[in-house]
C-alpha positions in Angstrom: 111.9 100.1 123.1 112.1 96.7 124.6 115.2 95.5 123.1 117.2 99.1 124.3 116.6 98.1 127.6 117.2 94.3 127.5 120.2 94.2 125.6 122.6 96.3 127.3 121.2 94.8 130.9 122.2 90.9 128.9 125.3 92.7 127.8 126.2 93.9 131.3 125.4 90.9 132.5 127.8 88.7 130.4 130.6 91.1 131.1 130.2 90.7 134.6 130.4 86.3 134.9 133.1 86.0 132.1 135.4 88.7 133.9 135.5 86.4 136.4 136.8 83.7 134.4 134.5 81.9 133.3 134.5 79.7 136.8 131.3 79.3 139.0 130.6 81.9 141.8 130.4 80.0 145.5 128.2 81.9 147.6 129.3 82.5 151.0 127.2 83.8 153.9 127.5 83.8 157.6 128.7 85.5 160.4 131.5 87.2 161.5 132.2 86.7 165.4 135.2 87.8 168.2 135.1 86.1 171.3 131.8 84.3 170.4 130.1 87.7 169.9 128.5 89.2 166.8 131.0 92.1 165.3 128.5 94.6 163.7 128.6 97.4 161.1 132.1 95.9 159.8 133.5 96.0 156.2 134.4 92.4 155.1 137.1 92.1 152.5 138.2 88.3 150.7 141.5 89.6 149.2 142.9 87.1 146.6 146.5 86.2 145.9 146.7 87.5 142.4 144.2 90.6 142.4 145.2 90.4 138.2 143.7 86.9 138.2 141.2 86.7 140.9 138.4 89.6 142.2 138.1 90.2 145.7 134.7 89.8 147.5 133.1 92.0 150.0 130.4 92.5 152.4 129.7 95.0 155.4 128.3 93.0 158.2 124.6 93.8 159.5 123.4 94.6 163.0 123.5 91.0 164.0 126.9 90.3 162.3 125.7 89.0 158.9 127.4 89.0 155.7 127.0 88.2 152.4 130.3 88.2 150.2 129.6 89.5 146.5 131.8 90.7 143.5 130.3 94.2 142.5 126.8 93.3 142.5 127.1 89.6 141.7 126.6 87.4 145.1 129.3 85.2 145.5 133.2 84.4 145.2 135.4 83.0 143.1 136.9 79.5 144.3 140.7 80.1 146.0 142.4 81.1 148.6 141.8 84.8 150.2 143.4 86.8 153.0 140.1 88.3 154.8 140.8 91.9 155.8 138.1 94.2 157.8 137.4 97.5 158.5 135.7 100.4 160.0 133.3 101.9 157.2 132.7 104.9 159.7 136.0 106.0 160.2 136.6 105.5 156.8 134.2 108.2 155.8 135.2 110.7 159.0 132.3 109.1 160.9 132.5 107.6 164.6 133.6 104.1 164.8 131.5 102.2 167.3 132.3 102.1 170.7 132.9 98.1 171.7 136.5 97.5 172.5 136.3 94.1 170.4 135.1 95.9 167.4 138.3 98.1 167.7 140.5 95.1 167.9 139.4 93.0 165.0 139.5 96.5 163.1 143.2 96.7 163.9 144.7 92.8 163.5 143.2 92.2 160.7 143.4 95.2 158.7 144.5 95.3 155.4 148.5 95.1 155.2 148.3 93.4 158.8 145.9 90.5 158.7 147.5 87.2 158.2 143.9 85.4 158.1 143.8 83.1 155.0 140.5 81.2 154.0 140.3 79.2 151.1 136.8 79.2 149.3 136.6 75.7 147.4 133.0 75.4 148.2 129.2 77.2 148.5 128.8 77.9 152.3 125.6 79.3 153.6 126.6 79.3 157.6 129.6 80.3 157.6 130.9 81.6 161.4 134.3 83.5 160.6 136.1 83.4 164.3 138.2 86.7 164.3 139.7 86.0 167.6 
């Protein structure tokens, strides 16, 4: 009974770290800010280069502005160079996006197919303060 369980969760597990080459995961968290100010309830996207060669990372921000950038369920990134993209996760789904002016804004530069924001991850980085201004 044991073993049905625990091998297909080692399986899935393998299949998860060497689709991403191989390479160690960098784990980024921080903060997303505009104007010094927490940006809240925000879709976070690391696009890569080569999405054939590289997985992007996501995270939605948290009341405070928080994020934590992971690859499917796996915290972390692969090392390279990214585009960062946001969005509104309630508009997305027909909902009402929020209110704050700024929020709009950093909704609408640096959306995807708009945002010219690169960041290259080469590191770990644990307080991380993204400036979307």
């Amino acid at each position: 009974m044991i073993q049905r369980v625990l091998f297909p969760t080692i399986l899935m597990t393998l299949l998860l770290f060497t689709g991403c080459g191989g390479e160690d995961l960098k784990q980024i968290k921080g903060i997303v800010t505009h104007k010094g100010k927490p940006v809240a309830n925000l879709y976070l996207t690391f696009m890569p280069g080569d999405p054939k060669t590289q997985p992007a990372s996501s995270s939605s921000t948290d009341k405070d502005g928080r994020f934590e950038l992971k690859i499917g369920s796996a915290g972390g990134v692969v090392p390279g160079k990214y585009t960062v993209t946001c969005s509104d996760p309630a508009a997305m789904m027909g909902g009402k996006s929020s209110d704050d002016e700024n929020y709009a804004v950093v909704c609408k530069k640096y959306a995807q197919g708009t945002s010219t924001y690169t960041f290259e991850v080469k590191e770990s980085n644990r307080n991380l303060e993204l400036k979307l201004d």
